[in-house]
C-alpha positions as CSV (number, residue, x, y, z in Angstrom):
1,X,52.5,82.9,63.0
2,X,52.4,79.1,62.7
3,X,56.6,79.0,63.5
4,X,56.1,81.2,66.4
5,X,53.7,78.9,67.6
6,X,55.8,76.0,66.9
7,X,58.8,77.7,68.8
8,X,57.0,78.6,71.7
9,X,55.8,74.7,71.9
10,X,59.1,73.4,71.3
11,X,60.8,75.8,73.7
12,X,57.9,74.6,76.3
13,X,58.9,70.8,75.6
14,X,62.5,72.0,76.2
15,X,62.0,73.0,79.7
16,X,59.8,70.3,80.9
17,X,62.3,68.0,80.0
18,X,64.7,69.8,82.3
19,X,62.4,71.3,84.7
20,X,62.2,68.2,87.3
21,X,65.5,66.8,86.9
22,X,67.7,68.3,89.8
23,X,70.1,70.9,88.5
24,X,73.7,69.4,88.8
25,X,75.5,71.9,91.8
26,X,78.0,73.8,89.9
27,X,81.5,73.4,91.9
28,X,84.5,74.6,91.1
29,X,87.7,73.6,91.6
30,X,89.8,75.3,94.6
31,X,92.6,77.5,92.8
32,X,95.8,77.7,93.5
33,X,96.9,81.2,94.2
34,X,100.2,82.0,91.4
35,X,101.5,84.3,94.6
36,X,103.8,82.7,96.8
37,X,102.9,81.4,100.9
38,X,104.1,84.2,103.4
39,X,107.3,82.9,105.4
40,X,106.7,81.7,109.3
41,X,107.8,84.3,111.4
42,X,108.7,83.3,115.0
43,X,106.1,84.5,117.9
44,X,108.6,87.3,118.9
45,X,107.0,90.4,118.9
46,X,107.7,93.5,116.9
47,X,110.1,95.6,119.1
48,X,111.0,99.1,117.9
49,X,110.7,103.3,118.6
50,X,107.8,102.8,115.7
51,X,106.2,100.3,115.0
52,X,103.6,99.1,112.3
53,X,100.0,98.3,113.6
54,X,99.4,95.2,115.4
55,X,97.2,93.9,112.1
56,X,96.9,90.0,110.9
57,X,96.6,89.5,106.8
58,X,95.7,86.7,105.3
59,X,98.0,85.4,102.6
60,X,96.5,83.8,99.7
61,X,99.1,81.4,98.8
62,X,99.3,80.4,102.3
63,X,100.6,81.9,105.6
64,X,99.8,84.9,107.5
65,X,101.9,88.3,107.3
66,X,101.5,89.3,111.4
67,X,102.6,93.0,111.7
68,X,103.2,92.4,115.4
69,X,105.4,90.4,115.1
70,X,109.5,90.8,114.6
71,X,110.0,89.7,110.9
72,X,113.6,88.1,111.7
73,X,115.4,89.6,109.0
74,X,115.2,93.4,107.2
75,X,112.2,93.3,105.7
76,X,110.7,95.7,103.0
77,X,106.3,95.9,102.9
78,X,105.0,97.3,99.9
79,X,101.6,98.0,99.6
80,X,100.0,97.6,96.5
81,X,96.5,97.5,94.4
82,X,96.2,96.9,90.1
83,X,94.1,99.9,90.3
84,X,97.4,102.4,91.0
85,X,99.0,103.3,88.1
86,X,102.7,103.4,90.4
87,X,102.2,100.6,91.5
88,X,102.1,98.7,88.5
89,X,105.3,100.3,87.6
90,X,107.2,99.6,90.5
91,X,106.5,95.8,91.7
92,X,108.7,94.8,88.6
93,X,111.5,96.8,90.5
94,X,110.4,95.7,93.8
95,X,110.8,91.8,92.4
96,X,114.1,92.4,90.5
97,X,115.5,93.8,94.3
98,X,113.8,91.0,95.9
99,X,115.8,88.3,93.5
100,X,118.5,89.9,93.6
101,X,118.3,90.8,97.9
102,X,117.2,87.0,98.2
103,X,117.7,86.2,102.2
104,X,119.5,89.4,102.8
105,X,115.9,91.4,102.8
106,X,112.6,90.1,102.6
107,X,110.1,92.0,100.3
108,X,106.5,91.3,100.9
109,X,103.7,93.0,99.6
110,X,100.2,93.9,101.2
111,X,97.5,94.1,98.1
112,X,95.3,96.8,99.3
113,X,91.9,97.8,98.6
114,X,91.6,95.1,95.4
115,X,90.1,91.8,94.2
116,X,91.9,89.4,94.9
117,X,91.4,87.7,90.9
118,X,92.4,91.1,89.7
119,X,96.0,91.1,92.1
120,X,96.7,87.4,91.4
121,X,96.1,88.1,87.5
122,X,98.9,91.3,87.5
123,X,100.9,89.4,89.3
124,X,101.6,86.7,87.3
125,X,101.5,88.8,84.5
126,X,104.6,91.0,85.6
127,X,105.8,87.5,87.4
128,X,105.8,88.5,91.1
129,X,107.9,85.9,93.5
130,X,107.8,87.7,96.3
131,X,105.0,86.6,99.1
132,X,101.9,89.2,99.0
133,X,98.8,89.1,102.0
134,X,95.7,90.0,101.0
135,X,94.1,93.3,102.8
136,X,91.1,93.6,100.1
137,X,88.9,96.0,102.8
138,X,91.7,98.3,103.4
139,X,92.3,97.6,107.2
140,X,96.1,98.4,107.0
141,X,95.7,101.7,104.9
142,X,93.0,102.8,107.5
143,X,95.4,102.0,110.1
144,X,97.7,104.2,108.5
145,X,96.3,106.9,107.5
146,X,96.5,106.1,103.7
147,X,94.6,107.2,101.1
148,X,96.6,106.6,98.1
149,X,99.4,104.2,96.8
150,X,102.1,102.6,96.9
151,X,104.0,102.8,100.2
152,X,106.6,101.0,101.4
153,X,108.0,100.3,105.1
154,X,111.4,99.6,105.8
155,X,111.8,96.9,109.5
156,X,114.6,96.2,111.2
157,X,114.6,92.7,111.8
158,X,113.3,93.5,115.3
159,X,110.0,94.9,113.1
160,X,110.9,98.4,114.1
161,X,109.5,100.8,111.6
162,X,112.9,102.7,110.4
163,X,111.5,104.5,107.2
164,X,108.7,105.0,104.6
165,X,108.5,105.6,101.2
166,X,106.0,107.3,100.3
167,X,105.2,106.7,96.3
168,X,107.0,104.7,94.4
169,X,110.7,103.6,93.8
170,X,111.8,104.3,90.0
171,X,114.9,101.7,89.5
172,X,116.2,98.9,91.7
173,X,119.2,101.0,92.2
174,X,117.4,103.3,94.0
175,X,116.0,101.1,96.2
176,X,119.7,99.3,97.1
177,X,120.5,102.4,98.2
178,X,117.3,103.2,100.5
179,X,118.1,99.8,102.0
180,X,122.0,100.8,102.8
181,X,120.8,104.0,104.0
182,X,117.9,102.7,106.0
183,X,118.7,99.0,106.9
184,X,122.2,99.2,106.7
185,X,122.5,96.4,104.0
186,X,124.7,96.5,100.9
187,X,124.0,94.7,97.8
């Protein structure tokens, strides 16, 4: 009985000693975001039979991904989330195309529907170096009608909307080919 006591008044003495001091504000450090900055993309506007909606993404690296706008050169948008199983298998094969693509075709991705620590942790876990926006709410698979993951749009340099994939793309191979097919560029 005579220790709980003595706890109880020590613990009391404890928190008068830090009960009137002001509480140090806790701040941490910006982060850097391990994704890459979106390229500029000229005010041009997105020209094409289909187009992609008309949405604005913040990119957490930097930049902004503008949908309404013409992208300049073929350019592939994946969207992704950590929480889809296909996903995680295929950005390894969307970044191996995009290294090996380089100016040729741009890969971006759109992470959908996630946490942004949670994206930025796969990714530089499976190293992603191509440029990703951030659409945590889902705007852009609202837009589209989506429900699941991943999909990936295939624009013209104009930011005409000339194919989707829907689910994912097994080898890199496979994907060279969708772009000669669908973008008429060999690799």
């Amino acid at each position: 009985m005579r220790r709980a006591a003595l706890a109880a008044v020590a613990l009391l003495a404890l928190a008068g000693c830090t009960g009137d001091a002001e509480e140090p504000e806790l701040r941490s450090a910006p982060q850097e975001s391990v994704l890459v900055p979106c390229p500029d993309q000229a005010d041009t506007p997105a020209q094409g039979g289909q187009l992609m909606p008309t949405l604005s993404l913040d990119c957490p690296a930097g930049g902004t991904l503008d949908l309404g706008r013409a992208p300049g050169v073929p350019t592939l948008v994946n969207l992704w989330a950590t929480w889809c199983a296909p996903c995680r298998e295929e950005l390894p094969v969307l970044q191996d195309f995009a290294e090996e693509a380089g100016d040729r075709v741009r890969v971006v991705g759109v992470i959908s529907k996630d946490g942004r620590p949670q994206a930025e942790s796969f990714a530089e876990e499976i190293g992603v170096g191509f440029p990703s926006a951030f659409d945590g709410e889902g705007e852009l698979m609202g837009e589209l009608g989506l429900n699941v993951l991943p999909f990936t749009y295939f624009l013209d340099a104009d930011g005409g909307l000339v194919h989707t994939q829907v689910g994912d793309v097994g080898s890199a191979e496979e994907l060279r080919g969708l772009v000669a097919e669908h973008l008429g560029v060999q690799l």
